[in-house]
C-alpha positions as CSV (number, residue, x, y, z in Angstrom):
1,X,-7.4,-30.0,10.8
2,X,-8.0,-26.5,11.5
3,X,-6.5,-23.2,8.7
4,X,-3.3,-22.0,10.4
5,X,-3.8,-17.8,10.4
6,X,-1.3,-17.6,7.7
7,X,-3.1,-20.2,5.3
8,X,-6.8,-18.0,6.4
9,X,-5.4,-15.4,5.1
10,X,-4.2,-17.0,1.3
11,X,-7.6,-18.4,1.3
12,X,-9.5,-15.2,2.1
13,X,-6.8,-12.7,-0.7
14,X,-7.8,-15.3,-3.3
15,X,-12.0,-16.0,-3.0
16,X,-11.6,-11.7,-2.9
17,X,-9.4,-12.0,-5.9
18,X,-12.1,-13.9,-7.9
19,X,-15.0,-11.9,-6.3
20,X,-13.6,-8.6,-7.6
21,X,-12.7,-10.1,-10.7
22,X,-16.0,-11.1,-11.5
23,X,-17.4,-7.5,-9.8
24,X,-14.8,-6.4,-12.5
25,X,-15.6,-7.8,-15.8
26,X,-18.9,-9.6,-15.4
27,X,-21.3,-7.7,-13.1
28,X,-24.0,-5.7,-15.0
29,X,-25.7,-2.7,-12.5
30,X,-28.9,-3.9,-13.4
31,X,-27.9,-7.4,-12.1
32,X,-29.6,-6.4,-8.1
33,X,-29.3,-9.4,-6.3
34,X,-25.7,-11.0,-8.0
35,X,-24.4,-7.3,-6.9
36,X,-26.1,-7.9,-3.6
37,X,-24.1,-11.5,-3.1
38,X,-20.3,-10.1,-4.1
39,X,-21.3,-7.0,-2.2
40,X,-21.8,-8.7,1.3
41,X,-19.1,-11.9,0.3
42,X,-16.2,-9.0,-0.3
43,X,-17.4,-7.5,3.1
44,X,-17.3,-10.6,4.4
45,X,-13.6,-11.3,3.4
46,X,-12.3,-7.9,4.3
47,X,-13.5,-8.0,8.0
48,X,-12.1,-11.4,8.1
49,X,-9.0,-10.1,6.3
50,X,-8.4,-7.4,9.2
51,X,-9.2,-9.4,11.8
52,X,-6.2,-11.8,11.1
53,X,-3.3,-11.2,13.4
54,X,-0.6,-13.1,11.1
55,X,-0.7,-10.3,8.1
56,X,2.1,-7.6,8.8
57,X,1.0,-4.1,7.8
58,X,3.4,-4.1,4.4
59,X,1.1,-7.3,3.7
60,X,-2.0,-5.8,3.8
61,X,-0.5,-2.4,2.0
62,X,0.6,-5.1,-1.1
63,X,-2.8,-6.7,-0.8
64,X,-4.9,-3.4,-1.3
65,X,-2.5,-3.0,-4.4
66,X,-3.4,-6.3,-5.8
67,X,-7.2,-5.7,-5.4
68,X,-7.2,-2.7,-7.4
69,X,-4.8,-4.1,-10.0
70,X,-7.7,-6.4,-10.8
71,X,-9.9,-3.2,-11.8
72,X,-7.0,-2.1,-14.0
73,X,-8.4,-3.6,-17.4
74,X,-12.3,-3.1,-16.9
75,X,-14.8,-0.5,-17.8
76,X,-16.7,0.6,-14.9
77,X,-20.2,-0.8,-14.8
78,X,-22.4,0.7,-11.4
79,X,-21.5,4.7,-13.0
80,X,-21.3,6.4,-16.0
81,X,-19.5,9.4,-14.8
82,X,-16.2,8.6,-16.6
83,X,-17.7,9.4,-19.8
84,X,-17.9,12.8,-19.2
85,X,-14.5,12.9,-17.5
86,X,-13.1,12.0,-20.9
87,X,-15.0,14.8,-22.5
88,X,-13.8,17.7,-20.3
89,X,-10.2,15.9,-20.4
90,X,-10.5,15.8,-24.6
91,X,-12.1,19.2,-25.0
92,X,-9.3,20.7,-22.8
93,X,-6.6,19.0,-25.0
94,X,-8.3,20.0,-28.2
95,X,-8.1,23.7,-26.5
96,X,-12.0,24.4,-25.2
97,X,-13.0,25.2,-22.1
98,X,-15.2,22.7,-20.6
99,X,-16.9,25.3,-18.6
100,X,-18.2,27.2,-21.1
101,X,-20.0,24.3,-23.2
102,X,-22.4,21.6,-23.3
103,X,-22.2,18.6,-24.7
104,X,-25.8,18.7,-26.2
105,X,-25.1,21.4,-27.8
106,X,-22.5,19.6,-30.0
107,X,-24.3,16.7,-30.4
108,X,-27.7,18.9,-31.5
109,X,-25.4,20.8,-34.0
110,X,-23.5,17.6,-35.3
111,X,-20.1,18.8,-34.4
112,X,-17.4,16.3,-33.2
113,X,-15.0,18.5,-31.2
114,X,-13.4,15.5,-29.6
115,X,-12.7,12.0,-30.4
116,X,-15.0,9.7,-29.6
117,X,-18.1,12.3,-29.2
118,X,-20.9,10.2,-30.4
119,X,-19.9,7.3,-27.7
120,X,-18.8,9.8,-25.0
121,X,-22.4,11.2,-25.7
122,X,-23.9,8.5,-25.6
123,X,-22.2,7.0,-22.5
124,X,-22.9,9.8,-20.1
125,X,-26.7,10.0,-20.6
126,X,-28.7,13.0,-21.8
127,X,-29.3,14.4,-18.2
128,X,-25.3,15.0,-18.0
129,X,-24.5,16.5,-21.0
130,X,-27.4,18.7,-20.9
131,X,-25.7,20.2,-18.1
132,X,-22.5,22.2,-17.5
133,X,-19.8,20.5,-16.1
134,X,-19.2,21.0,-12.0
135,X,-16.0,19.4,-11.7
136,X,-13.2,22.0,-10.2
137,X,-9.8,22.8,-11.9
138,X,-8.0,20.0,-10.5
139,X,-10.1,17.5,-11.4
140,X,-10.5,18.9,-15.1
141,X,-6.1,19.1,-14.5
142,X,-6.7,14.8,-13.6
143,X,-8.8,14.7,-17.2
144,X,-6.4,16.5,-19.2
145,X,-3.9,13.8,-18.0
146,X,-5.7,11.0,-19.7
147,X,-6.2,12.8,-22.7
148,X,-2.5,13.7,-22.9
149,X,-1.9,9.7,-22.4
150,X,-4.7,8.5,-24.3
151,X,-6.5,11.3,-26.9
152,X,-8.0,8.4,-29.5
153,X,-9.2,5.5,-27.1
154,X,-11.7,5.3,-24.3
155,X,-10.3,2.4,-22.8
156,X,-6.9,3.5,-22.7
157,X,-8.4,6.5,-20.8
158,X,-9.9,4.9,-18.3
159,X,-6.8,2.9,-17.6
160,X,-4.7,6.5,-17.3
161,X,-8.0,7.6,-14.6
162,X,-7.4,4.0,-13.3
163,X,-4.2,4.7,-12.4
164,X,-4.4,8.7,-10.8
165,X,-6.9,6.8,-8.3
166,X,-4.5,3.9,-7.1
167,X,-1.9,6.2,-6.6
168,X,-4.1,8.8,-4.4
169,X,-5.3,6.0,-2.3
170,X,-1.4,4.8,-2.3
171,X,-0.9,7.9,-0.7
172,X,-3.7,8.1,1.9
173,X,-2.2,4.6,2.8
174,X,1.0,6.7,4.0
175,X,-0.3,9.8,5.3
176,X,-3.0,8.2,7.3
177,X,-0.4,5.7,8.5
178,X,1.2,9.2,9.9
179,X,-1.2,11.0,11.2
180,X,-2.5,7.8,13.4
181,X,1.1,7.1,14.7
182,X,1.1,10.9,15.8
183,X,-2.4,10.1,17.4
184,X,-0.8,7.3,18.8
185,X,-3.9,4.9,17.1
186,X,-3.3,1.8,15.8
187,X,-1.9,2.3,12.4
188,X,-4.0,-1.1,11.0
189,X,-7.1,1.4,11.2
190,X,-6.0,2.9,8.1
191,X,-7.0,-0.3,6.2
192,X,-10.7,0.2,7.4
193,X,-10.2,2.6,4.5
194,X,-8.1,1.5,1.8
195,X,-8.7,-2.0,2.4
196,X,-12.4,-1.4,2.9
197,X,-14.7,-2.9,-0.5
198,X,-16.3,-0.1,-1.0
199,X,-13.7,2.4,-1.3
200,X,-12.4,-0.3,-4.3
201,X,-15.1,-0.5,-6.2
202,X,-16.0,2.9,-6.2
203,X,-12.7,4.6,-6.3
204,X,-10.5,2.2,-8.5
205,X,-13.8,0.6,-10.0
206,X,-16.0,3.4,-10.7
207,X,-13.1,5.9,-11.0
208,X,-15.1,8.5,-8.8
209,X,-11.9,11.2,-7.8
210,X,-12.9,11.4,-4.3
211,X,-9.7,9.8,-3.2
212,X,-7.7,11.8,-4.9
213,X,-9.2,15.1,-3.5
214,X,-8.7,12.6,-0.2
215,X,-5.1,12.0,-0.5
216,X,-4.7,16.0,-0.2
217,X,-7.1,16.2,2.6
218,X,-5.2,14.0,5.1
219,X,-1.7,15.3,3.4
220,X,-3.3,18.6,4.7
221,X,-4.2,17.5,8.1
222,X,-0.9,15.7,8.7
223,X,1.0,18.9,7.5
224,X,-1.5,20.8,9.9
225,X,-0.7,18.3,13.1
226,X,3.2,19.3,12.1
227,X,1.9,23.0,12.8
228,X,3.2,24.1,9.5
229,X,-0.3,25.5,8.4
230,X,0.5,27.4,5.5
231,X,1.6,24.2,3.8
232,X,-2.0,22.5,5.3
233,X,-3.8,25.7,3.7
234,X,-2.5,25.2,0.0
235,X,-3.4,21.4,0.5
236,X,-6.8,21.5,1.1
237,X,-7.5,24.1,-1.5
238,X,-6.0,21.5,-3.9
239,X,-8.4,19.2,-2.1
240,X,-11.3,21.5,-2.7
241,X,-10.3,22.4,-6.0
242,X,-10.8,18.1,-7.1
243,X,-14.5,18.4,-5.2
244,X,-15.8,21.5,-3.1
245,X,-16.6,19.0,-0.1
246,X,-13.7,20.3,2.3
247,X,-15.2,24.2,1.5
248,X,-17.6,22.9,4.8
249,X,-14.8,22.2,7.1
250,X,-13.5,25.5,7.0
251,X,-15.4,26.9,10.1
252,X,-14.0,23.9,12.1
253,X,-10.6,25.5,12.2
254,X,-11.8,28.5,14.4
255,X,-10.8,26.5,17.6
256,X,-7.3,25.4,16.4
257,X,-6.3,28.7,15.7
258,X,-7.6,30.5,18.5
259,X,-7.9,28.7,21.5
260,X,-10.4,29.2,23.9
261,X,-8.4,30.3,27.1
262,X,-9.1,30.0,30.6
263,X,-9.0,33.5,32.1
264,X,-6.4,33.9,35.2
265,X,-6.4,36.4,37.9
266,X,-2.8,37.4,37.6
267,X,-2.3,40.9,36.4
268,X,-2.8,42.0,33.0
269,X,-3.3,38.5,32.0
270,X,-6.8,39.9,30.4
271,X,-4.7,42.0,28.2
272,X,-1.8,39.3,27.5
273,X,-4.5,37.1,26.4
274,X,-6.2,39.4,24.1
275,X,-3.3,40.4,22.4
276,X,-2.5,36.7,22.0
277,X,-5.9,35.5,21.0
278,X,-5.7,38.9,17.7
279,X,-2.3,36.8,16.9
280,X,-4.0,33.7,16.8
281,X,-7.0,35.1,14.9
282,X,-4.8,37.1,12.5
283,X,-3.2,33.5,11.8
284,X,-6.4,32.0,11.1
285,X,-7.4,34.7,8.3
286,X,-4.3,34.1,6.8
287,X,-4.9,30.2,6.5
288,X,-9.1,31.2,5.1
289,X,-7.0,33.9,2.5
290,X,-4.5,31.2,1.5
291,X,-7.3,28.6,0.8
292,X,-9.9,30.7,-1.0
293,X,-6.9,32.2,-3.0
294,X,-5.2,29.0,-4.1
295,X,-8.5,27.7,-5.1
296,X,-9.2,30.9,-7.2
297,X,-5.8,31.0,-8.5
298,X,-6.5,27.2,-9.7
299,X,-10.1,28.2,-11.7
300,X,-8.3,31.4,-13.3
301,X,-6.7,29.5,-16.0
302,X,-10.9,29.0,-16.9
303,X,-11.8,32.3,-16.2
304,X,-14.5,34.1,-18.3
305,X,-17.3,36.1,-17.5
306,X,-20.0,32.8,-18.3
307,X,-18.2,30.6,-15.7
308,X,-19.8,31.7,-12.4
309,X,-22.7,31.5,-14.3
310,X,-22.6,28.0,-15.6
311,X,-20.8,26.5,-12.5
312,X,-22.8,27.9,-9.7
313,X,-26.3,26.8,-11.9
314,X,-24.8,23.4,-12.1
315,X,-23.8,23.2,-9.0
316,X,-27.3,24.5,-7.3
317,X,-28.5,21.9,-9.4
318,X,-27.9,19.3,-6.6
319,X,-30.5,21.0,-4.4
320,X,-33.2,21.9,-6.5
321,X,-33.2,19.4,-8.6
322,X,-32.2,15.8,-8.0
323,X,-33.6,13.6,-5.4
324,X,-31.5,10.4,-4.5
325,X,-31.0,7.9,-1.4
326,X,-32.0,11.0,0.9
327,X,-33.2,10.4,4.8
328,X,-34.9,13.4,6.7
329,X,-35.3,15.3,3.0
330,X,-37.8,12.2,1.6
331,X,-39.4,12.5,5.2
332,X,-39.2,16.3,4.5
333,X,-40.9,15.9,1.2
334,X,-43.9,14.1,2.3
335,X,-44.9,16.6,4.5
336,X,-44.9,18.9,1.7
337,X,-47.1,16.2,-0.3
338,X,-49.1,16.2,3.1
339,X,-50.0,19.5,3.5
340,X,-49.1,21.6,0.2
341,X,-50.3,18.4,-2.3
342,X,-46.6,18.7,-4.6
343,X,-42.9,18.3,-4.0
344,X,-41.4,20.7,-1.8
345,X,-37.6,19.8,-3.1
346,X,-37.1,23.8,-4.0
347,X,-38.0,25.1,-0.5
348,X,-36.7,22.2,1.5
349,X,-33.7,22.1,-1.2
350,X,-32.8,25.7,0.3
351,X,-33.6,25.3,3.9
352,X,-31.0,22.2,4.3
353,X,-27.9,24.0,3.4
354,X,-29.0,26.5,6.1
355,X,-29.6,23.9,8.5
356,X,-26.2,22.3,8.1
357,X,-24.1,25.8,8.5
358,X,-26.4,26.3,11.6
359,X,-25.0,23.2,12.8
360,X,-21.4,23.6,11.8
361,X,-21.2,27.2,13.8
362,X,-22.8,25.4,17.0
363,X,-19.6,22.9,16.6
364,X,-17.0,24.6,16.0
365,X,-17.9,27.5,18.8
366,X,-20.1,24.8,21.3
367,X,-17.7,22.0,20.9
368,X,-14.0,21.4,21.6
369,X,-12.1,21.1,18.8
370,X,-8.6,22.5,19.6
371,X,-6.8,18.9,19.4
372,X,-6.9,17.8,15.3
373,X,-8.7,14.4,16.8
374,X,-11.2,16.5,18.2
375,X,-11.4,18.9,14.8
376,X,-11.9,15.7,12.8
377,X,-14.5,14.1,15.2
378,X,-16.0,17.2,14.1
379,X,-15.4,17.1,10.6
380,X,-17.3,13.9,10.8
381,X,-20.5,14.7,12.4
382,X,-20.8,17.7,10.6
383,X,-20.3,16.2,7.1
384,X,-23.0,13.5,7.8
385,X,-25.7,15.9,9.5
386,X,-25.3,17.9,5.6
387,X,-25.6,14.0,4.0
388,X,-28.6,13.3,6.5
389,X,-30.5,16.1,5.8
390,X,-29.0,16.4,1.3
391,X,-31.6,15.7,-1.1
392,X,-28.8,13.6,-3.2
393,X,-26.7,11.1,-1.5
394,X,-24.7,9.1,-3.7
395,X,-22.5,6.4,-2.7
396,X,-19.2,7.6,-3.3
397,X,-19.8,10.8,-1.3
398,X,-19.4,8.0,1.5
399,X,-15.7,7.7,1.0
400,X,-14.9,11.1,3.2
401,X,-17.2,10.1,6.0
402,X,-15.3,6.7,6.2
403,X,-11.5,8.4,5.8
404,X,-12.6,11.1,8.8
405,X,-13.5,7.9,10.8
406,X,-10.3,6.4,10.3
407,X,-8.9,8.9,13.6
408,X,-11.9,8.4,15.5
409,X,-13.6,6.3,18.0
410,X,-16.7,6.3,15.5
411,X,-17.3,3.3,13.0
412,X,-20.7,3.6,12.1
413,X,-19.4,5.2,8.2
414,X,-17.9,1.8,8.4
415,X,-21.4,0.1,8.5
416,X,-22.8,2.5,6.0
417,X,-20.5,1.4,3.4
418,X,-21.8,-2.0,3.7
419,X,-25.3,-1.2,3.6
420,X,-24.9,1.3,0.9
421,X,-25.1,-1.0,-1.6
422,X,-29.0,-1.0,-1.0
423,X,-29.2,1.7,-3.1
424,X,-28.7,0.0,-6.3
425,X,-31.8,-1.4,-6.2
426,X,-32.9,1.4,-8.3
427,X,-30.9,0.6,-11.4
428,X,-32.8,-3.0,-11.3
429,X,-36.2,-1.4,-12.2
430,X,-36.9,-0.2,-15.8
431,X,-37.3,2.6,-15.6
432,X,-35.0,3.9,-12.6
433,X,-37.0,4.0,-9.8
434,X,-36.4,3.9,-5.9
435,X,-37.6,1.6,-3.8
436,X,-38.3,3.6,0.0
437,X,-38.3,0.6,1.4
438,X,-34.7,-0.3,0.5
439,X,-33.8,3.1,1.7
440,X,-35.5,2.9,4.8
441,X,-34.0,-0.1,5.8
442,X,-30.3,1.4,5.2
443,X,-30.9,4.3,7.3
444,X,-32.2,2.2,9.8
445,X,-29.4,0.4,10.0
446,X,-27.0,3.3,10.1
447,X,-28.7,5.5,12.5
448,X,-29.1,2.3,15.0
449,X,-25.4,2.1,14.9
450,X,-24.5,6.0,15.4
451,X,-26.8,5.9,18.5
452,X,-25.2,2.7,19.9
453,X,-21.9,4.3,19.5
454,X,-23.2,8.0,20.8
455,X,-24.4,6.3,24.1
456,X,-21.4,3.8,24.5
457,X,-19.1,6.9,24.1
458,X,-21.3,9.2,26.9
459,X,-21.5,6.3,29.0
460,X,-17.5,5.4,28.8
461,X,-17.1,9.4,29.0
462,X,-19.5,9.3,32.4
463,X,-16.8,6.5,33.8
């Protein structure tokens, strides 16, 4: 006798219950293939899941709940990023500025400034605490939380970090259910998000804080569809001030603030159009000053005359430096080996972050992007043409690709987060080491999709 869709569903909510569970507290990163198997069976579920017409949407919201409730009690296992949350979080609490220091340097001199040291040390590997922290003031604000909680136990930590998480993605679950009703969207498509495995093992699992610079992102674009803008402004500098990601959105805005109008042959319509257009552009400089200056305002409690110093090294250490799940950049790189006989990585590591504003000023002046679908359509393709040509791609930086998608009639992000997973392979080799092939075959699948859906979307546009 055939599953009714109700009883599909209860079977479905409870393998994923024991599949994250055992993700949760079991799973070691070096473990490849057991990763691979939970990986693709929680994929599995969650299409399944979604594609059952009996689940009403507060369902599916207490279901994402659940999922990340099982995460609550565990100790991440695929990053070790947390550690060094703890330590900015601690050394703010104990009154240092995280800026300013490096963990090394405490360790080398045998000092214990916070609780914990030796283990939080330990935890985040040499090759973080040798270098000065890059997380923004809001995120530090997110670590000082914990520590306030928690000051004397790791594990209570990450349960306080746990938590900040579930609530952000809580609250991208109801903005993003507002923002598609005003697209007029199906408001299940939210789900693709919070719903999606991925997002729950990395978020809630791995407590990266992507969803909680997320959570102001879309708060920011609903406030923005609302047209009250100077609200939208102060939200996404609180969303670039958890990770500077949203910083290469900013250029996007030029078409929702100043439209691009159609000249008409009435009389003085030139001149009616010009002055309307210096309004428009007066407004838009306004919303730039009130982002730039939020985010300031946020990194002036850490002011001193060492921290545009330490953060902007850290930071440029993404493109000299580290080399991880790239595309065109490892196809970039042998061409160097090719024809200059050594790695290329602090030309090429310049060149990319050229390319990518090169190709966000074509969009936002060569493309229209005056309706907020069209600006995040936008968003989207311009985000991933900076992770298609990065030198570092890690897989949480996935999780703002995936949210854009949400409100568009693109899903390939959606098939990236399943076949991200391929990048773990590396952890499985002692010592790390990427396997190309494994890479190759995960951009493979992802740009095969993005062109499927490119030329179904000019052919339906053609119709």
């Amino acid at each position: 006798m055939p599953l009714s869709e109700k009883n599909k569903a209860i079977f479905l909510i409870s393998i994923s219950v024991i599949l994250y569970f055992f993700f949760a507290y079991f799973l070691e990163r070096t473990a490849f293939y057991p990763l691979l198997f939970l990986w693709f069976s929680l994929f599995g579920c969650f299409y399944f899941l979604l594609k059952n017409k009996s689940i009403p949407f507060s369902t599916y919201a207490g279901i994402m709940v659940l999922f990340r409730i099982v995460f609550l009690f565990s100790i991440p296992n695929l990053s070790q990023d947390f550690y060094r949350f703890i330590w900015d979080g601690r050394m703010i609490f104990n009154g240092f500025n995280p800026y300013l220091s490096l963990p090394e340097t405490f360790m080398q001199q045998n000092l214990i400034p916070v609780t914990d040291a030796v283990e939080l040390y330990r935890g985040m590997g040499e090759l973080n605490g040798s270098h000065y922290t890059n997380y923004p003031p809001l995120n530090q604000l997110c670590f000082l939380i914990a520590a306030i909680f928690v000051s004397k136990s790791i594990f209570g930590s990450v349960i306080v970090l746990r938590s900040i998480i579930i609530l952000a993605d809580i609250g991208i679950l109801y903005f993003g259910k507002k923002l598609l009703e005003r697209f007029n969207l199906p408001i299940k498509n939210i789900f693709w998000y919070v719903l999606n495995p991925f997002i729950i093992i990395e978020m809630t699992g791995n407590l990266h804080f992507e969803s909680v610079m997320l959570f102001f992102l879309v708060w920011g674009l609903y406030k923005l569809h609302q047209k009250k803008w100077i609200w939208a402004a102060v939200l996404i500098a609180c969303s670039v001030s958890i990770k500077l990601i949203p910083l290469l959105f900013l250029p996007l805005f030029f078409q929702w603030f100043v439209p691009l109008f159609n000249l008409k042959k009435e009389k003085n319509s030139t001149l009616i159009q010009e002055q309307s257009r210096t309004k428009h552009l007066l407004k838009l400089i306004a919303f730039y000053t009130i982002i730039l200056a939020t985010t300031l305002l946020l990194f002036l409690p850490f002011y001193s005359s060492e921290l545009i110093a330490n953060y902007s090294n850290s930071v440029g250490l993404w493109f000299r430096n580290f080399e991880f799940n790239a595309s065109f950049y490892y196809i970039f790189r042998e061409i160097g080996y090719l024809f200059r006989g050594y790695n290329e990585i602090a030309i090429i590591g310049k060149i990319t972050p050229i390319l990518t504003i090169l190709f966000l000023i074509f969009i936002t002046f060569f493309r229209k992007n005056s309706h907020l679908k069209q600006l995040i359509t936008a968003m989207l393709f311009g985000l991933c043409f900076y992770y298609f040509t990065a030198t570092t791609v890690h897989p949480w930086y996935l999780a703002t690709p995936l949210i854009l998608s949400v409100f568009t009639k693109y899903k390939f992000p959606i098939v990236w987060t399943f076949v991200i997973v391929l990048t773990y392979q590396a952890y499985g080799n002692n010592p790390w080491k990427e396997n190309l092939w494994f890479v190759a075959l995960e951009y493979l699948v992802v740009f095969s999709y993005l062109i499927y859906e490119l030329q179904r979307n000019y052919k339906i546009k053609k119709l």
